[in-house]
C-alpha positions as CSV (number, residue, x, y, z in Angstrom):
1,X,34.0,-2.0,-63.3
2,X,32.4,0.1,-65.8
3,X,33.7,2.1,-69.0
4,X,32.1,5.2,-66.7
5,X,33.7,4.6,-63.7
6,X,37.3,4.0,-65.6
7,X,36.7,7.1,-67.0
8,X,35.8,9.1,-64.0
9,X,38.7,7.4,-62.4
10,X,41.4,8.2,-65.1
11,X,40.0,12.1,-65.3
12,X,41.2,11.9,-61.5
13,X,44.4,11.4,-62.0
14,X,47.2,12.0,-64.8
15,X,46.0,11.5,-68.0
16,X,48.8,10.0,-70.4
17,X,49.8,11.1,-73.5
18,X,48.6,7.6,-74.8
19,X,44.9,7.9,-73.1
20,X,44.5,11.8,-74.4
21,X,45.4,10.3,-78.0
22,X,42.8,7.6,-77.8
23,X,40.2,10.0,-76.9
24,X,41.0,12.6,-79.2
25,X,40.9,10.0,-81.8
26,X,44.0,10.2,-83.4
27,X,44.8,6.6,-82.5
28,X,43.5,2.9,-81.9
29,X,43.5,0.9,-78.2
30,X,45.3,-1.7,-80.5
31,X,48.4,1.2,-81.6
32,X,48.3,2.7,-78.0
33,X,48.8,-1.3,-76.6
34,X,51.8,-1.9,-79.8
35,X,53.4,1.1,-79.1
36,X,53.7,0.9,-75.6
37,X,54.8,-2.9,-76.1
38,X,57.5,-1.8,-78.5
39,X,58.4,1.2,-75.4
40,X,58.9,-1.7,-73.0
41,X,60.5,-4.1,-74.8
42,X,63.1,-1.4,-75.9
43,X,63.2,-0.9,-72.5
44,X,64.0,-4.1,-71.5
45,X,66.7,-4.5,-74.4
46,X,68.4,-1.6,-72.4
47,X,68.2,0.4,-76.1
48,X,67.6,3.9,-75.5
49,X,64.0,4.9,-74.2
50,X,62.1,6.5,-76.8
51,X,59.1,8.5,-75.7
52,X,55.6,7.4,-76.8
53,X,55.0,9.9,-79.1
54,X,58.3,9.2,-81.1
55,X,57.4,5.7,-81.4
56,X,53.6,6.5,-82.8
57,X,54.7,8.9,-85.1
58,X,57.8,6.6,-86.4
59,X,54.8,3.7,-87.0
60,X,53.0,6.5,-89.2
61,X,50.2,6.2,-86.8
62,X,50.2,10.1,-85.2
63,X,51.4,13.6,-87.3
64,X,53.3,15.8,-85.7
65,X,50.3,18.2,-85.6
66,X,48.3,15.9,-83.2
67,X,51.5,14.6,-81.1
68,X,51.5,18.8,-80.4
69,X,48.0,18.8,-79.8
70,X,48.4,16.1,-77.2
71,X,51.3,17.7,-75.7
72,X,50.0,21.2,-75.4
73,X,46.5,19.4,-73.4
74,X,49.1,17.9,-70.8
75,X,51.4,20.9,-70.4
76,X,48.1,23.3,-70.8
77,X,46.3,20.9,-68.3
78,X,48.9,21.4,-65.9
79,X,48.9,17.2,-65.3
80,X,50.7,15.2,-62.7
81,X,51.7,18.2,-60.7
């Protein structure tokens, strides 16, 4: 499947906070993929969830300005109603 389609695709349906933060450049496919490997394996530990966001920003990897600019695109966005 092509990069295109993906994209087409993805605009579809519910963006994630991890996609919009790729695309707005604030972060790596290789943090997004860490970060959401640290999520699940916290996860499977049974520790506490941490959101996505909280994890990227504890790694140094996303400011709190651009975690709020991601977050006001998916609440402004109106996503996954």
């Amino acid at each position: 499947m092509s990069t295109e389609i993906r994209k087409r695709i993805s605009e579809k349906y519910c963006p994630r906070f991890g996609q919009i933060a790729i695309e707005k450049g604030y972060i790596t496919t290789d943090q997004l993929k860490s970060a959401l490997s640290i999520q699940v394996d916290e996860n499977i530990a049974g520790e506490k969830h941490r959101l996505l966001g909280t994890i990227l920003f504890e790694k140094d990897w996303m400011n709190s300005d651009q975690i709020e600019v991601v977050l006001n695109l998916l609440l402004g966005k109106n996503v996954c109603k």
